[in-house]
N, C-alpha and C positions, 0 to 999 in steps of 0.2 A: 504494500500500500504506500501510495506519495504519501507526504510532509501532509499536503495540504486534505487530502481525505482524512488524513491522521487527525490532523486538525478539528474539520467540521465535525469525525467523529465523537472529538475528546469534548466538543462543544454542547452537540447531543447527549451524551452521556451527562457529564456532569451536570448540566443542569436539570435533568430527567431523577439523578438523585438528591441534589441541592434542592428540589421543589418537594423532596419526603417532607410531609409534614411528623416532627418527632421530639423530644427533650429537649436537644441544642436549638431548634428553632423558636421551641416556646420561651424559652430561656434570653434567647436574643431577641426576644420581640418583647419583652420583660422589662430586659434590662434599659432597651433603646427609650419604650416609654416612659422607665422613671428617672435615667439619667441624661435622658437628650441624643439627639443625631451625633453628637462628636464622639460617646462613649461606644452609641450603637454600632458607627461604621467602623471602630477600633476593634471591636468583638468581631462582629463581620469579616474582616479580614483575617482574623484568629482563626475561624474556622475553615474558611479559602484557603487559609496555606497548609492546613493539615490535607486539606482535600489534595491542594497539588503536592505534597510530599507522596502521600497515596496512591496518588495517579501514576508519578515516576516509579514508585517499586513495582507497581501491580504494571506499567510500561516494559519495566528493565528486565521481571521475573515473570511476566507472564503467568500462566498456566502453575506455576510453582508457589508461588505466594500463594494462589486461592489453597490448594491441596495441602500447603504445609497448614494453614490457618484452620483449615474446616476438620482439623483433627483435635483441635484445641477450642471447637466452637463455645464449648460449652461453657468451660472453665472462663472466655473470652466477656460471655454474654454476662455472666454473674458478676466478673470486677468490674465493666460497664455498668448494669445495674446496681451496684453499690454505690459506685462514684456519683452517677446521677443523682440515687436515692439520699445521699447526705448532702449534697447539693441543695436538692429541694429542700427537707428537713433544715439544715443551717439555716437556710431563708425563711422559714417559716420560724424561729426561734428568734429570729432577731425581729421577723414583725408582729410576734406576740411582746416582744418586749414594748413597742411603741403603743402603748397605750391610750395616748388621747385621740388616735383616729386622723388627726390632723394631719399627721407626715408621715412620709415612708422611708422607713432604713433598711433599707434593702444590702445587705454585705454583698450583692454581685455589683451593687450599683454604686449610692449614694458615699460619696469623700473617698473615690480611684480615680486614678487618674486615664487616659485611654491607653494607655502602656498595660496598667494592672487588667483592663477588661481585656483587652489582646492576649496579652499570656494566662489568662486564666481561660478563654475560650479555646484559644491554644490544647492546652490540657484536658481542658471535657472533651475535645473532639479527638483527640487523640487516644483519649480512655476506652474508646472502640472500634480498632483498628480492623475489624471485621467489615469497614466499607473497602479493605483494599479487596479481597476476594470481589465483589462486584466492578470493581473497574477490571480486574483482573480476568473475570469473563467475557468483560468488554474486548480488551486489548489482546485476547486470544482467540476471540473471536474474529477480530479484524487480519490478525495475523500480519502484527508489527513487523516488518522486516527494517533493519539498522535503526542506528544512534537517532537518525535524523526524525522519522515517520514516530519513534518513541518519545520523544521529546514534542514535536509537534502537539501527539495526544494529552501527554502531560498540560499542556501549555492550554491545551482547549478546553481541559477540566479545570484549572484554573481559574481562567477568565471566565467561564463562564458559572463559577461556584463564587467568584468574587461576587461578578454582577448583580446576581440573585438575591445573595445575602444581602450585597450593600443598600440594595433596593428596596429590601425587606427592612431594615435596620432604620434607616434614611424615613420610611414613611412612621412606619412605629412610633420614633423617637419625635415627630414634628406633628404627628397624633397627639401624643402624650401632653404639649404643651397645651393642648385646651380641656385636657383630665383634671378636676381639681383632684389633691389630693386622698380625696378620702374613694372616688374611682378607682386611682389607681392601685390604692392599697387592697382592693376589694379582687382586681384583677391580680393582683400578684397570688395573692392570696390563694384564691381560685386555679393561679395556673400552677406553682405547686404543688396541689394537689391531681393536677391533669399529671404533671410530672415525676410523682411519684407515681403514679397509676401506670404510666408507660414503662417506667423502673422495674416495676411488678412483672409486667407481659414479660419484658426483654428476660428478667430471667428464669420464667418457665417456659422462656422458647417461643412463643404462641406467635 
């Protein structure tokens, strides 16, 4: 396959998983609405680059990443689940502390700076590296031949996992400014408990 098939492929692909709706997404439509578009698109891009690290193993190893992975799914699914599940929980701990209803302290959000949401969405999205097996049935599918056509792919999971997110973050986050307070604390609220519930699924498989 050319560069440039490689490409539109990596295009399709990524955004076809970047539009799952799942944990990391509710989390980043969260966090955009109670810390603003600058924190949102910070997180956004946190998860963009774990996608395109992703893309390049499941590029470079093909067929061998999924198969080493899907023998360890198990074990993969439940420290994914954990991670998320205390995730949620933390957040939900810190806005039961906030008790006049008025504001929301949200520990993914409120006093980080977009560095700290970057590397913390970094890390969740990385906590379930079992999206490389699905790029990896992509990219063996297409039957990557050289450096050039694998990288292209990478490159079109990228861009097109940036876009998505950014897009998603970007409106959230300029949503959020006309949330009063006590909205948003109701949604957070609410999507913790969406997020622990997907925590749940992920690790009885379902």
């Amino acid at each position: 396959m050319d560069p440039t098939a490689a490409l539109l492929a990596g295009l399709v692909a990524g955004l076809a998983i970047a539009m799952q709706v799942g944990a990391v997404s509710l989390l980043l439509v969260e966090s955009a609405v109670v810390a603003g578009p600058r924190a949102g698109l910070a997180a956004g891009m946190g998860v963009a680059t774990v996608d395109l690290a992703f893309a390049g193993v499941a590029a470079a190893a093909g067929g061998t990443a999924g198969a080493a992975l899907s023998h360890h799914e198990g074990e993969i699914r439940i420290a994914a689940a954990l991670v998320i599940a205390a995730i949620a929980l933390h957040g939900l701990v810190g806005l039961r502390r906030d008790t006049s209803g008025e504001s929301l302290e949200d520990p993914l959000a409120i006093g980080a700076e977009p560095r700290t949401h970057y590397l913390r969405f970094l890390a969740i999205t990385a906590a379930n590296p079992l999206t490389v097996a699905s790029f990896a049935a992509v990219a063996a599918a297409l039957s990557l031949d050289g450096t050039a056509a694998a990288v292209a792919f990478a490159a079109g999971v990228g861009a097109a996992s940036a876009a998505w997110h950014l897009g998603l973050t970007a409106a959230a986050g300029h949503a959020g400014r006309w949330m009063t307070p006590r909205v948003r604390r109701r949604l957070a609220v609410g999507g913790r408990i969406v997020v622990l519930a997907i925590a749940a699924q992920l690790a009885i498989g379902l």
